[in-house]
Biopython code that builds the backbone (N, CA, C, O; Angstrom):
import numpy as np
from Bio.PDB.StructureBuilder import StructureBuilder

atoms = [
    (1, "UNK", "N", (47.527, 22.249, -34.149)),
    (1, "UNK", "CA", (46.115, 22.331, -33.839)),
    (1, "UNK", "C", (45.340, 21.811, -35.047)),
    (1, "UNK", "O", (45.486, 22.346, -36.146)),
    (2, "UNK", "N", (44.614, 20.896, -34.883)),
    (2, "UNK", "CA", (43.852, 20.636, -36.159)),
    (2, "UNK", "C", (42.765, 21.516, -36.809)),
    (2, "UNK", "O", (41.890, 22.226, -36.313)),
    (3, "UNK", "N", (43.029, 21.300, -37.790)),
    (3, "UNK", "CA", (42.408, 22.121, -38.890)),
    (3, "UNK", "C", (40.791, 22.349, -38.693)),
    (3, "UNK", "O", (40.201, 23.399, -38.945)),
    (4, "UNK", "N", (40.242, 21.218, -38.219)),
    (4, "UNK", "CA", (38.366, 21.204, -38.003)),
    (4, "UNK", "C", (38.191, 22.313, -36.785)),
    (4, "UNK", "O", (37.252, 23.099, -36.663)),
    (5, "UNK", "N", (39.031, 22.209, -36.152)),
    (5, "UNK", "CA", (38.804, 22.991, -34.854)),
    (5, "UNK", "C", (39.445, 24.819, -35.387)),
    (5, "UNK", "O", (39.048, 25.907, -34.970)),
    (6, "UNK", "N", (40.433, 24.537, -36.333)),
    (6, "UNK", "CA", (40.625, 26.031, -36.486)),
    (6, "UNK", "C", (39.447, 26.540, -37.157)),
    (6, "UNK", "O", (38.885, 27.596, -36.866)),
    (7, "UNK", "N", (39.157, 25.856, -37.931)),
    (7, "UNK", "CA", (37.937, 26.049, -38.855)),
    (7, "UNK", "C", (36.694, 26.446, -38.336)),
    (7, "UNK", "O", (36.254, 27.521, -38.742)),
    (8, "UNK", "N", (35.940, 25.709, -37.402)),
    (8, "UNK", "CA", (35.091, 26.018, -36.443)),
    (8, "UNK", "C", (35.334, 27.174, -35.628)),
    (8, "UNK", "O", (34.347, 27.908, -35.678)),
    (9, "UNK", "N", (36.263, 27.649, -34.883)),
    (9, "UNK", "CA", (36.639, 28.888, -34.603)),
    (9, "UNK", "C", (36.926, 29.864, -35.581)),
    (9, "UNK", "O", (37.252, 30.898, -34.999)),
    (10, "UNK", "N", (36.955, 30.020, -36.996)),
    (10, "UNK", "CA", (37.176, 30.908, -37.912)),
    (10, "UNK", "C", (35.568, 31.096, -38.109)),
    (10, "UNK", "O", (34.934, 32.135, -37.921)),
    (11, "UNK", "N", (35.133, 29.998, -38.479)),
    (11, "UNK", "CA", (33.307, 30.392, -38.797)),
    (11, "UNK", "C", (32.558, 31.186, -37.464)),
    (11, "UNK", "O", (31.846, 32.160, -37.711)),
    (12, "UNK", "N", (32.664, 30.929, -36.664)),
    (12, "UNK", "CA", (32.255, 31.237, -35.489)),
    (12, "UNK", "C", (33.118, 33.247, -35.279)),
    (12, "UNK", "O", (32.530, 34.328, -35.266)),
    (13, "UNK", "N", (34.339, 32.998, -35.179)),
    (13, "UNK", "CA", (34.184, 34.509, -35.389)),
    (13, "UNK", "C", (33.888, 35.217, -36.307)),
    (13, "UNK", "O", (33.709, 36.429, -36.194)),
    (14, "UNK", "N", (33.757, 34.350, -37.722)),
    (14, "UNK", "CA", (33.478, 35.555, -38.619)),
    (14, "UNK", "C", (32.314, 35.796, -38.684)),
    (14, "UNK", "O", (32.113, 36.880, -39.232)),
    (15, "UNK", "N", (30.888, 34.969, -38.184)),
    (15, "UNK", "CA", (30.151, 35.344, -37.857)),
    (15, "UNK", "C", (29.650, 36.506, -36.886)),
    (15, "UNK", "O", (28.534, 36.973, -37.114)),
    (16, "UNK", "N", (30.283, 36.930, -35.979)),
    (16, "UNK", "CA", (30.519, 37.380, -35.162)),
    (16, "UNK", "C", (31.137, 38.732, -35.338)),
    (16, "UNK", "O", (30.895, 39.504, -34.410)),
    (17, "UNK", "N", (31.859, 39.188, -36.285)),
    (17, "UNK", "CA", (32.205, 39.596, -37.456)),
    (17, "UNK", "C", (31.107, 40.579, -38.026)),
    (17, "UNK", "O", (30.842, 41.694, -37.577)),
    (18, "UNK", "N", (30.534, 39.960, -39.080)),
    (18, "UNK", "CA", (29.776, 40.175, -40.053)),
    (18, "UNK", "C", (28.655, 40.171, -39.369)),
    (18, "UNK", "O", (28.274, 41.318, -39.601)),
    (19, "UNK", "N", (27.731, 39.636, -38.591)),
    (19, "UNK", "CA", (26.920, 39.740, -37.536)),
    (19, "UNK", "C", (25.575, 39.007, -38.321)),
    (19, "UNK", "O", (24.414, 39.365, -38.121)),
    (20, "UNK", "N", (26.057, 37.707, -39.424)),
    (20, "UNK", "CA", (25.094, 37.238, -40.088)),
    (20, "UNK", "C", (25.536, 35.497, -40.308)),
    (20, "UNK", "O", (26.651, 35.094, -40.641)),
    (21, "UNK", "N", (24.616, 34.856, -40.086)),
    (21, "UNK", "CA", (24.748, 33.295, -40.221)),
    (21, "UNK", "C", (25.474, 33.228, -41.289)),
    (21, "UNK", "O", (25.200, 33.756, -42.367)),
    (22, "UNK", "N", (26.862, 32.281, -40.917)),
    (22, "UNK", "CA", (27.751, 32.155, -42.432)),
    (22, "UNK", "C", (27.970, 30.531, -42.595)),
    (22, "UNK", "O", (28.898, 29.918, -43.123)),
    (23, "UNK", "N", (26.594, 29.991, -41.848)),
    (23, "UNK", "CA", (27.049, 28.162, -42.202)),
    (23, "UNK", "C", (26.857, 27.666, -43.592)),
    (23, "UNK", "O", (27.378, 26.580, -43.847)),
    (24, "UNK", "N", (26.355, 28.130, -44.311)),
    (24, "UNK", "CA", (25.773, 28.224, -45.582)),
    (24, "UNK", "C", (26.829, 28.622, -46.720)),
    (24, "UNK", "O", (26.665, 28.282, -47.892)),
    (25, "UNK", "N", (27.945, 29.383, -46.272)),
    (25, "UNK", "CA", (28.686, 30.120, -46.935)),
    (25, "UNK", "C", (30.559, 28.852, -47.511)),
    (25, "UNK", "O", (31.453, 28.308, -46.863)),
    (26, "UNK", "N", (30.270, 28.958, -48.759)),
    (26, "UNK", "CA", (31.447, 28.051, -49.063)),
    (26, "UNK", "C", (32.694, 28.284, -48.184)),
    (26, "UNK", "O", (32.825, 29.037, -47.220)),
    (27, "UNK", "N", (33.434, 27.581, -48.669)),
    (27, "UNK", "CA", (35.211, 27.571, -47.966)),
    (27, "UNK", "C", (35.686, 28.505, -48.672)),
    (27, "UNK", "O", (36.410, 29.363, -48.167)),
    (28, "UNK", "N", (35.252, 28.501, -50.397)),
    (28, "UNK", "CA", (36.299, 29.264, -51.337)),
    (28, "UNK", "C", (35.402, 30.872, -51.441)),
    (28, "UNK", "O", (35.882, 31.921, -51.872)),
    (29, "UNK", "N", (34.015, 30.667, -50.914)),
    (29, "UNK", "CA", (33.053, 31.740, -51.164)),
    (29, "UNK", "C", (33.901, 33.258, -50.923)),
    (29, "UNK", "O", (34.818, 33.202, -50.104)),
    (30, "UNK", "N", (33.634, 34.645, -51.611)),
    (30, "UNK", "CA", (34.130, 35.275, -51.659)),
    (30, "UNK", "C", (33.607, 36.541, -50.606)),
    (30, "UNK", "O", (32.720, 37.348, -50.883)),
    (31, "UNK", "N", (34.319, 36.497, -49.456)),
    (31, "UNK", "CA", (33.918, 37.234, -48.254)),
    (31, "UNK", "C", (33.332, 38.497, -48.353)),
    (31, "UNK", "O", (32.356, 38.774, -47.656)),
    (32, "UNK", "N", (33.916, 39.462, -49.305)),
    (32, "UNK", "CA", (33.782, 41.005, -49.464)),
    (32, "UNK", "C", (31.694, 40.560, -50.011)),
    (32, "UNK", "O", (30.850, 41.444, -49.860)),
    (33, "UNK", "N", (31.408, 39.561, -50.414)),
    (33, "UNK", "CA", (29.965, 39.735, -51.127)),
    (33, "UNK", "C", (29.180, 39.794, -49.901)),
    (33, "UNK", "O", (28.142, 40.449, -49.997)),
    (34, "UNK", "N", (29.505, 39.108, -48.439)),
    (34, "UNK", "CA", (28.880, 39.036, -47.436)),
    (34, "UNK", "C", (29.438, 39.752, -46.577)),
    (34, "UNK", "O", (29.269, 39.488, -45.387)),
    (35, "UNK", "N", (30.311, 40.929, -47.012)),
    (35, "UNK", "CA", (29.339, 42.402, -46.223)),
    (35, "UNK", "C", (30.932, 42.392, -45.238)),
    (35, "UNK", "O", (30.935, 42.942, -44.136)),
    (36, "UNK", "N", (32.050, 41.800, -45.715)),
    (36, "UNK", "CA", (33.510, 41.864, -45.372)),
    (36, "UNK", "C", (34.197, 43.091, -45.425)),
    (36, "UNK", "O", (35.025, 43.065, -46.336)),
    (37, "UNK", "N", (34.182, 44.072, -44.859)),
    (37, "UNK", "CA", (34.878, 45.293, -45.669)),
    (37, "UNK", "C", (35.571, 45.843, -44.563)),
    (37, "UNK", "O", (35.478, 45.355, -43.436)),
    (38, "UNK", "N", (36.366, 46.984, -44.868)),
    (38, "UNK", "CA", (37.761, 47.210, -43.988)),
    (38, "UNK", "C", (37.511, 47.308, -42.516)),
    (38, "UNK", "O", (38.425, 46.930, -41.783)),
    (39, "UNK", "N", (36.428, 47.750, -41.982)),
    (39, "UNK", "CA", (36.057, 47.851, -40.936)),
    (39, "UNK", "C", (35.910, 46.213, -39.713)),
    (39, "UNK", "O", (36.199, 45.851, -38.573)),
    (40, "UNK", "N", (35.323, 45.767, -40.855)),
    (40, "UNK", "CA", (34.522, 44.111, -40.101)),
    (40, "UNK", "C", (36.159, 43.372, -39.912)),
    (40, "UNK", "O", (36.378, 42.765, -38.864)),
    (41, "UNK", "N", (37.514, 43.489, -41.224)),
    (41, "UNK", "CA", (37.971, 43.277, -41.471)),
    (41, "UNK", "C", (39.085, 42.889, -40.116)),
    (41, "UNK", "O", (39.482, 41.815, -39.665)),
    (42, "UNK", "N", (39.393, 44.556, -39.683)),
    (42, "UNK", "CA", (39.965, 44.640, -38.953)),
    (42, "UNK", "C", (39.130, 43.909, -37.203)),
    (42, "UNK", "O", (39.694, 43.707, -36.128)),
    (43, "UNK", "N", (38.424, 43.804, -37.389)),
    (43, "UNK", "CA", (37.714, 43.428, -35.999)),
    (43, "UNK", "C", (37.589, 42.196, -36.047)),
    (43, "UNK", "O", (37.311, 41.738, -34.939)),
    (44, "UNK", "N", (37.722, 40.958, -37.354)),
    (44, "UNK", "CA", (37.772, 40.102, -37.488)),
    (44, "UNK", "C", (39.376, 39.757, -37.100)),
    (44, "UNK", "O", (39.457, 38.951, -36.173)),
    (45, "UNK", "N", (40.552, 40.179, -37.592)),
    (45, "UNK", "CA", (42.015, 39.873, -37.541)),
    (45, "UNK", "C", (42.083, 40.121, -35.914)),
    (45, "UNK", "O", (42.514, 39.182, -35.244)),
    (46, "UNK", "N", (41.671, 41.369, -35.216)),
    (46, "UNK", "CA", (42.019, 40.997, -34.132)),
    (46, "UNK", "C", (41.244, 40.229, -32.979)),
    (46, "UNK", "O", (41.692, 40.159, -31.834)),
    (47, "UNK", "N", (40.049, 39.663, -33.374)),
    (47, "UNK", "CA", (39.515, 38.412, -32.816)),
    (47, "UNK", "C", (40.043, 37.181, -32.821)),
    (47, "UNK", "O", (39.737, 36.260, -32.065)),
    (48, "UNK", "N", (41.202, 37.168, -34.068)),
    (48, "UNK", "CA", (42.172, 36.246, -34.412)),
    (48, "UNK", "C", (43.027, 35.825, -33.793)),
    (48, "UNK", "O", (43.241, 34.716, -33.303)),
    (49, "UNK", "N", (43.681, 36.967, -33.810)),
    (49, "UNK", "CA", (44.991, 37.073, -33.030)),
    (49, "UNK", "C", (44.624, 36.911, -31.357)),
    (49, "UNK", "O", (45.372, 36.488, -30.475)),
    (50, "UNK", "N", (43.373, 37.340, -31.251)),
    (50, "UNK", "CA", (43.494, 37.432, -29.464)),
    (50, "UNK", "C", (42.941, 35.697, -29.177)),
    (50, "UNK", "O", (43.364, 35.087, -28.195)),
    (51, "UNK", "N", (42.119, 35.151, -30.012)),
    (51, "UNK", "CA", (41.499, 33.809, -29.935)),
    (51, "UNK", "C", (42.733, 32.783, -30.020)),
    (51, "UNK", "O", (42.817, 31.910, -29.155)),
    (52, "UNK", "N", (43.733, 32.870, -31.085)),
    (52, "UNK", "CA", (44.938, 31.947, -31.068)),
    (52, "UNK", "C", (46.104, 32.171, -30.554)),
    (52, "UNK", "O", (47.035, 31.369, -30.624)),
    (53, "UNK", "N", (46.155, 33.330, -29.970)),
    (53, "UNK", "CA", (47.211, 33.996, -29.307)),
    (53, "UNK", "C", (48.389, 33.452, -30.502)),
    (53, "UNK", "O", (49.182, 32.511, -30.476)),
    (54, "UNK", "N", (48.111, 34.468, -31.501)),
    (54, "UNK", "CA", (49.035, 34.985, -32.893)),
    (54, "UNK", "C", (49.067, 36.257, -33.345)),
    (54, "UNK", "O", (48.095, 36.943, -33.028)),
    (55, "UNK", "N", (49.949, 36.788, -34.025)),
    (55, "UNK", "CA", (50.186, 37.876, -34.605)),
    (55, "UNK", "C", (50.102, 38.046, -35.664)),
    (55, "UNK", "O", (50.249, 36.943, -36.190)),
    (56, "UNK", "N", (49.910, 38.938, -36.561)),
    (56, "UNK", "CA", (49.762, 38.959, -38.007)),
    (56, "UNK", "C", (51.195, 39.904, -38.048)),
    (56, "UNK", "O", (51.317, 40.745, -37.157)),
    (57, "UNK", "N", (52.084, 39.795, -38.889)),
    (57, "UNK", "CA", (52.909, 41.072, -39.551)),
    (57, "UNK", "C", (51.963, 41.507, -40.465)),
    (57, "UNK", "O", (50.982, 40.933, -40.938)),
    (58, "UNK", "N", (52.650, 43.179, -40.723)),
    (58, "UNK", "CA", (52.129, 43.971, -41.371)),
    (58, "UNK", "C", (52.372, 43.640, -42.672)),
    (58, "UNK", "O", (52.394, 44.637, -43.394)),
    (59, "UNK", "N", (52.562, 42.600, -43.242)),
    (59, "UNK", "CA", (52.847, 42.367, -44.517)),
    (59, "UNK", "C", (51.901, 41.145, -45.083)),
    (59, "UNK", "O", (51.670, 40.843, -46.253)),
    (60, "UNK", "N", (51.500, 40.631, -44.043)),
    (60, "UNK", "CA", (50.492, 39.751, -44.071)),
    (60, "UNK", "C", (49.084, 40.060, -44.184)),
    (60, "UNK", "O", (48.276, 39.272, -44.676)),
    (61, "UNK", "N", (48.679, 41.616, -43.568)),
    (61, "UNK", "CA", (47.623, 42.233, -43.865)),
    (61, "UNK", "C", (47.109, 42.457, -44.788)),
    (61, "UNK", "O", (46.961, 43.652, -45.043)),
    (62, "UNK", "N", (46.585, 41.467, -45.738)),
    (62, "UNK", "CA", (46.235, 42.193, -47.340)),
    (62, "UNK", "C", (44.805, 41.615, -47.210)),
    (62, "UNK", "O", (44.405, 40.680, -46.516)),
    (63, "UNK", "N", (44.175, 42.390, -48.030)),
    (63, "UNK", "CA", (42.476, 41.411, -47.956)),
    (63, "UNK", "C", (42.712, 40.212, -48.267)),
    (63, "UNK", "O", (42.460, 39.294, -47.487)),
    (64, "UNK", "N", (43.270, 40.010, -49.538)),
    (64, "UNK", "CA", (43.180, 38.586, -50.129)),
    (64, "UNK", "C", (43.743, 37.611, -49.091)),
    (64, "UNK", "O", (44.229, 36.673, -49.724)),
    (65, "UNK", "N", (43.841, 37.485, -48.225)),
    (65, "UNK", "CA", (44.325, 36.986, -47.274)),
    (65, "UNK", "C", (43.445, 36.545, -46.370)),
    (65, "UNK", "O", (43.525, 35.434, -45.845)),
    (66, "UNK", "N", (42.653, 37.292, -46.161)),
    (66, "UNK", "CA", (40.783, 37.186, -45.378)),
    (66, "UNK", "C", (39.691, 36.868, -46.109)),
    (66, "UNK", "O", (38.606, 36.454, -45.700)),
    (67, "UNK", "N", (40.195, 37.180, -47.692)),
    (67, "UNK", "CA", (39.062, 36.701, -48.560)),
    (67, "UNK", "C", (38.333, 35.544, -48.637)),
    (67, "UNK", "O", (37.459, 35.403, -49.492)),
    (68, "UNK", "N", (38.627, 34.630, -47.761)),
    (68, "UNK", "CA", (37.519, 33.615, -48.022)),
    (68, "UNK", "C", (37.835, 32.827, -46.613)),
    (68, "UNK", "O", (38.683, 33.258, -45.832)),
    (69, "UNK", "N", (37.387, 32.121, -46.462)),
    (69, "UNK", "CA", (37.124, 30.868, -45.256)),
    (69, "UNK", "C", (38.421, 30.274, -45.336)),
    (69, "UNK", "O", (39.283, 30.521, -44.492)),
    (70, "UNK", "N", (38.650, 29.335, -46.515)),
    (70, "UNK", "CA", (39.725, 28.726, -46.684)),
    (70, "UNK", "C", (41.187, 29.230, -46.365)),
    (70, "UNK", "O", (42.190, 28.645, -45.956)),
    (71, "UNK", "N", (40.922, 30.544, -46.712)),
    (71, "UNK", "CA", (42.379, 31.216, -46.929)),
    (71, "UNK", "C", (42.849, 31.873, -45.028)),
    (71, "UNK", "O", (43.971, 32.140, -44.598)),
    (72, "UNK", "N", (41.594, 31.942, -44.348)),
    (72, "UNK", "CA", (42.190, 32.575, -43.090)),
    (72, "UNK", "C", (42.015, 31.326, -42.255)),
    (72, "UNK", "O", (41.863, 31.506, -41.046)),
    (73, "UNK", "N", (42.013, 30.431, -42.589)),
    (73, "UNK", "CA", (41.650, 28.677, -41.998)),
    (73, "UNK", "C", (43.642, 28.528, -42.255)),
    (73, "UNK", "O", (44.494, 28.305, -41.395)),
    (74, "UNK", "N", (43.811, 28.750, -43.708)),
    (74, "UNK", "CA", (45.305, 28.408, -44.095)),
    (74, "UNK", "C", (46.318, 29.415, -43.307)),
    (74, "UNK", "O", (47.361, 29.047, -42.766)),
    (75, "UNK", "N", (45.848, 30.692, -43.339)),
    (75, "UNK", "CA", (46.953, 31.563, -42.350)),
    (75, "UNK", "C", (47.079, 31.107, -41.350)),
    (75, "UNK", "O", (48.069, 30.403, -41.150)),
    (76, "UNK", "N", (46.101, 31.334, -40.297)),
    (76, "UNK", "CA", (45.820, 30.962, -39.132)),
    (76, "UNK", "C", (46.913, 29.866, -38.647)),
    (76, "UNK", "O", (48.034, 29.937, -38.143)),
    (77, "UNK", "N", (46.116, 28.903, -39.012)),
    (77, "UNK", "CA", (47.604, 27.088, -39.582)),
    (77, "UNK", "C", (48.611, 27.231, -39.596)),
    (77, "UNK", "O", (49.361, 26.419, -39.055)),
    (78, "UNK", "N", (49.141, 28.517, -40.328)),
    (78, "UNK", "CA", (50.341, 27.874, -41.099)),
    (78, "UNK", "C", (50.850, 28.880, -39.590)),
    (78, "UNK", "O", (51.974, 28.452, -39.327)),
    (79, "UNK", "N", (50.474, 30.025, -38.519)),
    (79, "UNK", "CA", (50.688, 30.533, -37.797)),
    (79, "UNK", "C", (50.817, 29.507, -36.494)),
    (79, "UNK", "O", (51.564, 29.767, -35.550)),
    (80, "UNK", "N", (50.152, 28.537, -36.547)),
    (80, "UNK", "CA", (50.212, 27.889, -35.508)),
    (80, "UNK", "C", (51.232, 26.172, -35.222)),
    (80, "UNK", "O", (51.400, 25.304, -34.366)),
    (81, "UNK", "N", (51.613, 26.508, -36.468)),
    (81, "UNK", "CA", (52.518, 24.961, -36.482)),
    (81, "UNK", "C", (53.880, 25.908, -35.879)),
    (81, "UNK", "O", (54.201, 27.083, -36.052)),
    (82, "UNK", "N", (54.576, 24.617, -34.983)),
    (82, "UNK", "CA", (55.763, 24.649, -34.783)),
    (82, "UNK", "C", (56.741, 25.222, -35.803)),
    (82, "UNK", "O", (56.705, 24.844, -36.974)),
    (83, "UNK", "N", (57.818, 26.342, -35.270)),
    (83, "UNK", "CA", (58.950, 26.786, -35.870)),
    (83, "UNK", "C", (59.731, 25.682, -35.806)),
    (83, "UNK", "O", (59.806, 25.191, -34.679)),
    (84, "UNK", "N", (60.521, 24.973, -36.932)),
    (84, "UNK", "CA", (61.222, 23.353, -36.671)),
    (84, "UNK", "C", (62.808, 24.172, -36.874)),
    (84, "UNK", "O", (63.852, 23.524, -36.797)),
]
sb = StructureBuilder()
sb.init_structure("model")
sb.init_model(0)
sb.init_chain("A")
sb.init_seg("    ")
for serial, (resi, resn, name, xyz) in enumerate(atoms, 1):
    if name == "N":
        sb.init_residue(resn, " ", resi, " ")
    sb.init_atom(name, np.array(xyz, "f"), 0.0, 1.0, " ", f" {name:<3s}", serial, name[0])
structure = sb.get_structure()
């Protein structure tokens, strides 16, 4: 799945999310400052999982992992490429 389109669906729920315009907000910007916290957190991962039809393991659950745009753009990805 290409990356612009995961991307666009990551901004779009995390807006959705956080319940505040995040077009403005960098790739590397640091999520927890715009109001990211365990609650939004969890309602964000499983908007994830139900939007890409993916799973997270429980080992994968760490904030730093959601911390920014870039980084749940890269999970997401690396969840959706072919097992070779």
């Amino acid at each position: 799945m290409h990356s612009k389109f995961v991307e666009d669906k990551v901004l779009f729920l995390l807006q959705e999310a956080l319940s505040e315009d995040v077009k403005n907000v960098g790739s590397n910007d640091d999520l927890i400052n715009l109001g990211l916290d365990s609650i939004k957190s969890v309602s964000l991962i499983v908007a994830l999982e139900s939007t890409f039809d993916i799973t997270f393991e429980d080992g994968e659950l760490l904030f730093e992992n959601f911390s920014s745009i870039n980084k749940i753009v890269e999970i997401v990805t690396g969840k959706l490429v072919p097992a070779t």
